[in-house]
Structure formats: structure tokens, C-alpha cells
C-alpha positions in Angstrom: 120.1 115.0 57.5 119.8 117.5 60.2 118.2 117.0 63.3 114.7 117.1 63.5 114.5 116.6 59.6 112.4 113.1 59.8 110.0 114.5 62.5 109.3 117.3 60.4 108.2 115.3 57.4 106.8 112.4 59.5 104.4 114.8 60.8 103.7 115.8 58.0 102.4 112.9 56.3 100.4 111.6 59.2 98.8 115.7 59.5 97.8 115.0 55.8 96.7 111.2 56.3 94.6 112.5 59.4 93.1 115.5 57.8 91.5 113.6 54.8 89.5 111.1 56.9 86.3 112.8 57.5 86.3 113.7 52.9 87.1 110.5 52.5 84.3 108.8 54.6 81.7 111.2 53.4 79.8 108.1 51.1 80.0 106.3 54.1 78.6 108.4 56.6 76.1 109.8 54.6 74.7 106.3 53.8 73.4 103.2 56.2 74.1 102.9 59.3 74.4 106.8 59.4 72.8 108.4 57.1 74.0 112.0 57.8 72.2 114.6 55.8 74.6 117.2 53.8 73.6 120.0 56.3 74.5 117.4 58.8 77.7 116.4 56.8 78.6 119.8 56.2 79.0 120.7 59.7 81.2 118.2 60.6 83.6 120.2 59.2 82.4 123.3 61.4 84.4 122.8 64.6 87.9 122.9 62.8 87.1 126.6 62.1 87.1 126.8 65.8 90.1 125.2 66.7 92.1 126.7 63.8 91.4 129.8 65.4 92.3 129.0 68.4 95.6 127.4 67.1 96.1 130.3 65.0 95.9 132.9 68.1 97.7 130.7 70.4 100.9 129.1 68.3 103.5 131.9 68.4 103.0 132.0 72.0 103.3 128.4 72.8 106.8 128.8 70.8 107.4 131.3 73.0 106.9 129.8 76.1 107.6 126.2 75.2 109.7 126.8 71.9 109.6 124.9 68.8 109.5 121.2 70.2 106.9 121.8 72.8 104.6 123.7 70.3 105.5 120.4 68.2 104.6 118.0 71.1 101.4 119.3 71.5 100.4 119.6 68.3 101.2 115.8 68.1 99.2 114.6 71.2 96.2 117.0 69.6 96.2 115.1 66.5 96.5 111.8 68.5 93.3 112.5 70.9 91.4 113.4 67.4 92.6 110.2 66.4 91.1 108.3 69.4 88.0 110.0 69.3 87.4 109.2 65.5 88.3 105.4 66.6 85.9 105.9 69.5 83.2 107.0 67.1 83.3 104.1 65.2 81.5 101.9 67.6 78.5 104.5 68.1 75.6 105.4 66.1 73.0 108.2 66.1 73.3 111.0 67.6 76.6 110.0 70.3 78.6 109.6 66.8 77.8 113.1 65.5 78.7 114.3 68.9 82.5 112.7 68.8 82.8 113.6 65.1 82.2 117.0 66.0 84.4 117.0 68.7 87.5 114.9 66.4 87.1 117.6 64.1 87.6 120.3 66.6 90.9 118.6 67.7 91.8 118.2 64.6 92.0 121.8 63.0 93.7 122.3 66.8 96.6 120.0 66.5 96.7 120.6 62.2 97.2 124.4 63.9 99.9 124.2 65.7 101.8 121.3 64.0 101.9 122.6 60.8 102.9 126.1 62.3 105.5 124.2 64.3 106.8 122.3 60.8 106.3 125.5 58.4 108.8 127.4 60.7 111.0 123.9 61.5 111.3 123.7 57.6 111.9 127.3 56.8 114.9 127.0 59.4 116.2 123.6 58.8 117.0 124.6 55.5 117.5 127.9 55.7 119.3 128.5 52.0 116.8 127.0 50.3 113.4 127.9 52.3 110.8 128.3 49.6 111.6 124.7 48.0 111.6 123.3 51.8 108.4 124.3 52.5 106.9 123.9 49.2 108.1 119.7 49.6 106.7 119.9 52.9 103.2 120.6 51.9 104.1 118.3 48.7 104.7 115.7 51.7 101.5 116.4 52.9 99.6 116.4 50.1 100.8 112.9 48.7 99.3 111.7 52.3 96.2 113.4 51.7 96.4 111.3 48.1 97.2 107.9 49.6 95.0 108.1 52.9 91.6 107.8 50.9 93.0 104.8 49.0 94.1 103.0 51.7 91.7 103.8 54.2 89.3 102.0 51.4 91.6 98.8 51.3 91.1 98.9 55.3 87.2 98.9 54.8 87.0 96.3 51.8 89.3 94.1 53.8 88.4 94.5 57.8 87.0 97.7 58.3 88.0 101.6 58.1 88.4 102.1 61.7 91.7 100.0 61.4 93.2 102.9 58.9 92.5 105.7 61.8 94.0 103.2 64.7 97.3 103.0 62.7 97.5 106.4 62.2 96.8 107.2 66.2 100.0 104.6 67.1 102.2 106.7 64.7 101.1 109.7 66.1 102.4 108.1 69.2 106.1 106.9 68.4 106.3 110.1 66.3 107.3 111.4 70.0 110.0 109.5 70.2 112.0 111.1 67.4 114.8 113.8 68.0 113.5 117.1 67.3 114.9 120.5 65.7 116.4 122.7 68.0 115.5 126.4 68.5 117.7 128.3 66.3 116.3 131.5 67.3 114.9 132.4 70.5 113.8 135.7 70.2 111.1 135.6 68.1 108.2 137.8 69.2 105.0 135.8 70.3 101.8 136.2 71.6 99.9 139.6 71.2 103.2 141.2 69.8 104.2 139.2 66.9 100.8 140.7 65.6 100.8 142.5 62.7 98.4 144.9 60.5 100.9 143.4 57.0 100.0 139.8 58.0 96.3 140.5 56.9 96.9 140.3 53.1 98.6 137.2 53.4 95.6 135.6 55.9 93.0 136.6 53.7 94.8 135.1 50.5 95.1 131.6 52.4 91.5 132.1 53.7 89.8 131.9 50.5 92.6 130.0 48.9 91.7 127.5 51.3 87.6 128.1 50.8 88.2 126.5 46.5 90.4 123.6 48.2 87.7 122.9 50.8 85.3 122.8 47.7 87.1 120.5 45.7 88.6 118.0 48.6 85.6 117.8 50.5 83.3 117.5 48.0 84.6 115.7 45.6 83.6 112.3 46.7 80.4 113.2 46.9 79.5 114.9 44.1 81.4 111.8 41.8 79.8 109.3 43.8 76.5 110.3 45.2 75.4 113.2 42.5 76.7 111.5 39.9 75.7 108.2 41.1 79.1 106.0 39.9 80.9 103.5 42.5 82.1 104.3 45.9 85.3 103.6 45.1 85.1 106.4 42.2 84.7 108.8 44.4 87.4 108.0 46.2 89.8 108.3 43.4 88.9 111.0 42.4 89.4 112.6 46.1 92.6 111.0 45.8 93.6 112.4 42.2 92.7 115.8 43.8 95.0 115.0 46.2 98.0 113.5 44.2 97.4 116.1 41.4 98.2 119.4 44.6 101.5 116.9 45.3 103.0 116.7 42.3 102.6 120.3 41.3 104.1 120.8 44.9 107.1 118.4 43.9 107.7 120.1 40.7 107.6 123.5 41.7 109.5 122.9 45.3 112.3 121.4 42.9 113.1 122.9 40.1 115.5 125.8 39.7 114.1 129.5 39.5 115.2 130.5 36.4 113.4 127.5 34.8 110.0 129.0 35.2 109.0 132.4 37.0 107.2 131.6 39.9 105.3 134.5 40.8 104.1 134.2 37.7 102.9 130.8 38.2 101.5 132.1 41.6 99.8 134.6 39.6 98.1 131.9 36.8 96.8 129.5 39.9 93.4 131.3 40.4 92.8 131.2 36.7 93.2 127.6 36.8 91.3 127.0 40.0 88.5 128.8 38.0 88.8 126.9 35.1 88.2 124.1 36.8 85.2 125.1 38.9 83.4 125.9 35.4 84.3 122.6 33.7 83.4 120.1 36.5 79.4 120.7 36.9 79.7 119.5 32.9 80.9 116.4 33.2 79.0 113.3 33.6 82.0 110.9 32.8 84.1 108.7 35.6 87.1 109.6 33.1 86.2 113.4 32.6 85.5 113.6 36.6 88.5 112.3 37.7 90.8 114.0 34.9 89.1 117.5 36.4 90.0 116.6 39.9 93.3 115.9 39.1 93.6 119.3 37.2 92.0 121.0 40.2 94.8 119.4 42.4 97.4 120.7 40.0 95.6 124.8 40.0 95.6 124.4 44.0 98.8 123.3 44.3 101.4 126.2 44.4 99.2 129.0 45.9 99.4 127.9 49.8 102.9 127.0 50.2 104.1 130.1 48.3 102.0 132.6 50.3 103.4 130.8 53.2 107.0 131.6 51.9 106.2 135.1 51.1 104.7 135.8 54.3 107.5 134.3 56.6 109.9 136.1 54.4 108.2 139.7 54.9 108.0 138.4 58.7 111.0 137.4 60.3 111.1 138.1 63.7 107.3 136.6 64.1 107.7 133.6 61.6 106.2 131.4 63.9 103.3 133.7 64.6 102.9 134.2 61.0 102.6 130.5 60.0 100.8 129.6 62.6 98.1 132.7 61.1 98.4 131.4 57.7 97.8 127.6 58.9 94.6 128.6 60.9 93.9 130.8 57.9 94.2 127.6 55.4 91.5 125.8 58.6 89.4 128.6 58.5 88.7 128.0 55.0 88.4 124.7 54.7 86.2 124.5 56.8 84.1 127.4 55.0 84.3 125.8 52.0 83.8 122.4 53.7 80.9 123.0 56.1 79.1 126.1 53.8 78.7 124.0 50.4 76.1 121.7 52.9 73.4 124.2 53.7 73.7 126.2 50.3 72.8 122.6 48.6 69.3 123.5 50.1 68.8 125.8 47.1 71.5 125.5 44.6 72.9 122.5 43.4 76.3 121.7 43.6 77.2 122.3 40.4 75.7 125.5 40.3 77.6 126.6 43.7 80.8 125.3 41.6 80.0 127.7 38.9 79.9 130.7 41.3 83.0 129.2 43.6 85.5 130.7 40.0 84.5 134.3 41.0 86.7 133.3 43.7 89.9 133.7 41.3 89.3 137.6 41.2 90.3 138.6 44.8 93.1 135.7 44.9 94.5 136.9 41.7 94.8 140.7 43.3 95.9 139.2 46.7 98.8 137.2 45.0 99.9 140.1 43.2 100.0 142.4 45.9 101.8 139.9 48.3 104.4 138.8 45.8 105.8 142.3 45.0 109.1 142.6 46.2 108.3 146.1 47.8 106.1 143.7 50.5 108.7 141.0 51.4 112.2 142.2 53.2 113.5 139.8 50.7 112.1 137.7 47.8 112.2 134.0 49.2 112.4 132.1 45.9 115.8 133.5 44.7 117.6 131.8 48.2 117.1 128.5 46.4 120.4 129.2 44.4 122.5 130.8 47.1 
């Protein structure tokens, strides 16, 4: 194991336990003592659009000035303070607890910012043979916390109460600190204004509405199993979960197996297709089986497409790789919480399903945008074929 190698992937599992909280409390918030509206719901998830961008504008230059284990630091002590404030929200009601949810969020797409643009990069150099597969496990790593967090932050609120799942996750947050970290292998990066570039627009825009369909499905699926389709609380949660688990092990597969097994831009290419699919089938279904089977498919389409236009756009940018995840990271906030925040209002004259049935027009322009950035006239070198060097 090099060094650094357990922070990396520790902070990644609590960046995907953290980030599933406010999805996976969406029955409870929008029934008693809250009551939240969807409008109200929906903009919960508006502030992390806010700090993404701020993240997204400000990481390569906090590598620059603090290199890779400051930038990590603070991403860490970010995540922790949006920790504390969801804790802190527990104990309010009414307008106060809108207020610190609101402001947990911001932190939140803040510290996912610049920790997974920290870890993206760590990854990418850590193993630096074999970086597709090493980032594609690292977002496997954080999808499978994204899976478990819903279950077990259920088990906290059947037992205690849920507040206990976010207070854990806080203290690891914490001793995650304490952990050697990766060392700068390369200290001339470009950050700030100058790692900039006009060719790190396709890739942004991919992630962007990439990250709109996962918003969709992840944010929404709990309530649209549990509240529009009236089944058990704990339905919904599975099926948030399944969403979850289903993006992890596609993650796992694809980060593992060898190249000439399956031809991965061509899998890259078939994820919108299935993302669409999916969008069509689930307004359909009235079923907890059908539902949750759906979810889990959507999990599987949304996988690959994130990760692998993450590895094609470090590998087109080398000298700003930092500056170029931390785009694509704020790029993947941005649209979650567009597809998180947006499907609220709009539920004021379309239906959920209905906005599901439009949300598959979104495979046209990813389908493009992954064929574009995958050619190997846009990448200084094609990052899948290092995994057998």
C-alpha cells in the first residue's frame, strides 16, 4: 500500500456516506414534525450548486498554494462542519431547521468539491499504471457508501434515532486527519486562472448533465417509491440504496476487468441509452419488485459514465489535472443539484413520472458528448490501455 492509499479511500466512503443523507431523509423531512413541501425539499439541494462552484473555481489553486494534503485537509474539515450542522439541525424545527439544512448543504457540495478533486488526482497518481481502474474503484468506493448510508442511517432511526448515523460520520471525518497522506508527486501543476482551459468544456458539460439523470434517480427515488407510490418507508429506502449499490458494482466490474475483455468506450457510449431506458420504464411501474429492480438498473446505466469522463479528461489534461477534476467534481455538484432541486418546482405542473419520461431526451447530448471526448484525437493518450502496462 502506498502512502496515502487508505486516506484516499476512507474519504471516500465517508464523502459518499455524507452525500446521501439529505436523499435518504426525504420521507422524513417531508412528513411530521417537518413537513417540507417538494419546492421546499427541492431546494435543499440548491446551495450545493453554490459551493460546487465555488470548489470547482478554487481547487486547483488551493493545490497550488497548499498542495495536495492541504487541499485534502480542508476538504475534510468542510465535510465535518456540514456534518455538525446537519447534527445541529436535528434538534430544531420550523423555519431554523430549513435554515441549517440549507447551509449543511452548501458545505457539503464545498468540501464533496475539493475532496473528491483532491482524491481523483491522489488516485490517478498513486497508481499511476493503472489510472483509469484506480479511479473507476474510487468512485465504486463511493458509490457502495452512498448504497449502505440509507440502510444504515434507517437502522439508526428504527433503533435510537437518525441523528446518531450523521454524529458517527462527523467523528470519522475527524480521525480521518490523523492518517498519513499522499505526497506531491508533481509540483508544477498549473493552478488557479491558468490551468483553465477552453478543451475542459466538453468534458464539464458531459458530467453536468450526466450528473442532472443521477440527481433524478438518487434524489428522487425515495420519494417517488415511497410517497407517490405510497409503499413503506423503508421501500423507499431500498430502492435509494439499490440505486446506489447497482452504480457500485458496475463501478467494480468495469474498474477491474481487463481491456480487451469488453471495449470500454463502447460501454461509455451505450450508458445514455440505458439511462434512457430507464427513465421511460420507471413512471410504469406500480410494483415494490418492478421499482426497486428499475433503480437498480438505473444504478448500473449511471455507473461508468462519471468516472470514465473523469479519466479521459485528466488524461487530455496533465499539467492541470487537479484543476481539471476539481471542474468535473463541481461539474457532477452542479448537476445534482439541478436534477435534485429542479424536479421540486416542475412537480407544480408535471408529475414525476412525466418529468421522468422527458429526463431520456437527456441521452442525446451525452451520447454525442461521450463520443466526442473519448476519441483518441482529444486525449494526449487513451487512459484505459495503461491498465496493462
Amino acid at each position: 500500500m502506498k502512502r496515502g492509499t487508505t486516506a484516499v479511500f476512507c474519504a471516500g466512503f465517508l464523502q459518499g456516506a455524507a452525500f446521501v443523507l439529505i436523499p435518504a431523509l426525504g420521507t422524513t423531512l417531508r412528513s411530521a414534525p417537518y413537513d417540507m413541501s417538494n419546492a421546499t425539499y427541492g431546494l435543499l439541494y440548491f446551495p450545493e450548486i453554490i459551493g460546487a462552484v465555488f470548489a470547482a473555481i478554487s481547487a486547483g489553486a488551493i493545490h497550488k498554494r497548499l498542495g495536495s494534503a492541504g487541499l485534502f485537509r480542508l476538504g475534510a474539515l468542510t465535510n465535518a462542519v456540514a456534518m455538525a450542522l446537519l447534527v445541529a439541525a436535528f434538534f430544531t424545527s420550523g423555519l431554523p431547521i430549513v435554515l441549517l439544512l440549507l447551509a449543511e448543504t452548501f458545505m457539503l457540495g464545498t468540501g464533496f468539491g475539493l475532496t473528491n478533486a483532491a482524491i481523483n488526482r491522489a488516485a490517478s497518481l498513486l497508481f499511476a499504471g493503472a489510472a483509469a481502474a484506480a479511479v473507476t474503484i474510487l468512485n465504486a468506493v463511493i458509490g457502495g457508501a452512498t448504497a449502505v448510508s440509507p440502510i444504515i442511517l434507517d437502522g439508526f432511526q428504527h433503533w435510537v434515532s437518525w441523528v446518531l448515523w450523521p454524529v458517527v460520520i462527523l467523528a470519522l471525518w475527524l480521525c480521518l486527519l490523523l492518517l498519513p497522506l499522499a505526497k506531491d508527486h508533481d509540483n508544477q501543476e498549473l493552478g488557479g486562472m491558468r490551468a483553465w482551459r477552453r478543451s475542459m468544456t466538453p468534458f464539464a458539460m458531459a458530467v453536468v448533465i450526466y450528473a442532472i439523470c443521477e440527481g433524478s434517480f438518487g434524489s428522487w427515488a425515495n420519494v417517488l417509491v415511497s410517497v407517490d407510490r405510497h409503499l413503506p418507508p423503508a421501500t423507499g429506502a431500498l430502492a435509494l440504496s439499490l440505486f446506489w449499490g447497482g452504480m457500485t458494482v458496475a463501478r467494480f466490474i468495469f474498474g477491474a476487468i481487463p481491456n480487451h475483455w469488453i471495449h470500454r468506450r463502447l460501454a461509455y457510449l451505450l450508458a445514455p441509452l440505458g439511462m434512457a431506458i430507464c427513465f421511460v420504464v420507471i413512471p410504469h411501474l406500480q410494483s415494490a419488485t418492478g421499482l426497486l429492480m428499475a433503480f437498480t438498473s438505473a444504478g448500473i446505466a449511471c455507473g461508468i459514465y462519471y468516472p470514465y469522463s473523469m479519466a479521459y479528461g485528466i488524461a487530455a489534461h496533465p499539467k492541470e489535472g487537479t484543476q481539471m477534476a476539481g471542474l468535473l467534481v463541481g461539474a457532477l455538484m452542479i448537476g445534482e443539484g439541478i436534477g435534485s432541486s429542479g424536479l421540486g418546482p416542475l412537480q407544480q405542473w408535471e408529475s414525476l413520472g412525466k418529468i421522468y419520461t422527458f429526463s431520456a431526451l437527456w441521452a442525446i447530448p451525452l451520447l454525442w458528448l461521450a463520443w466526442r471526448n473519448s476519441r483518441p484525437s482529444v486525449s494526449q493518450r487513451v487512459p484505459f490501455e495503461a491498465t496493462h502496462d
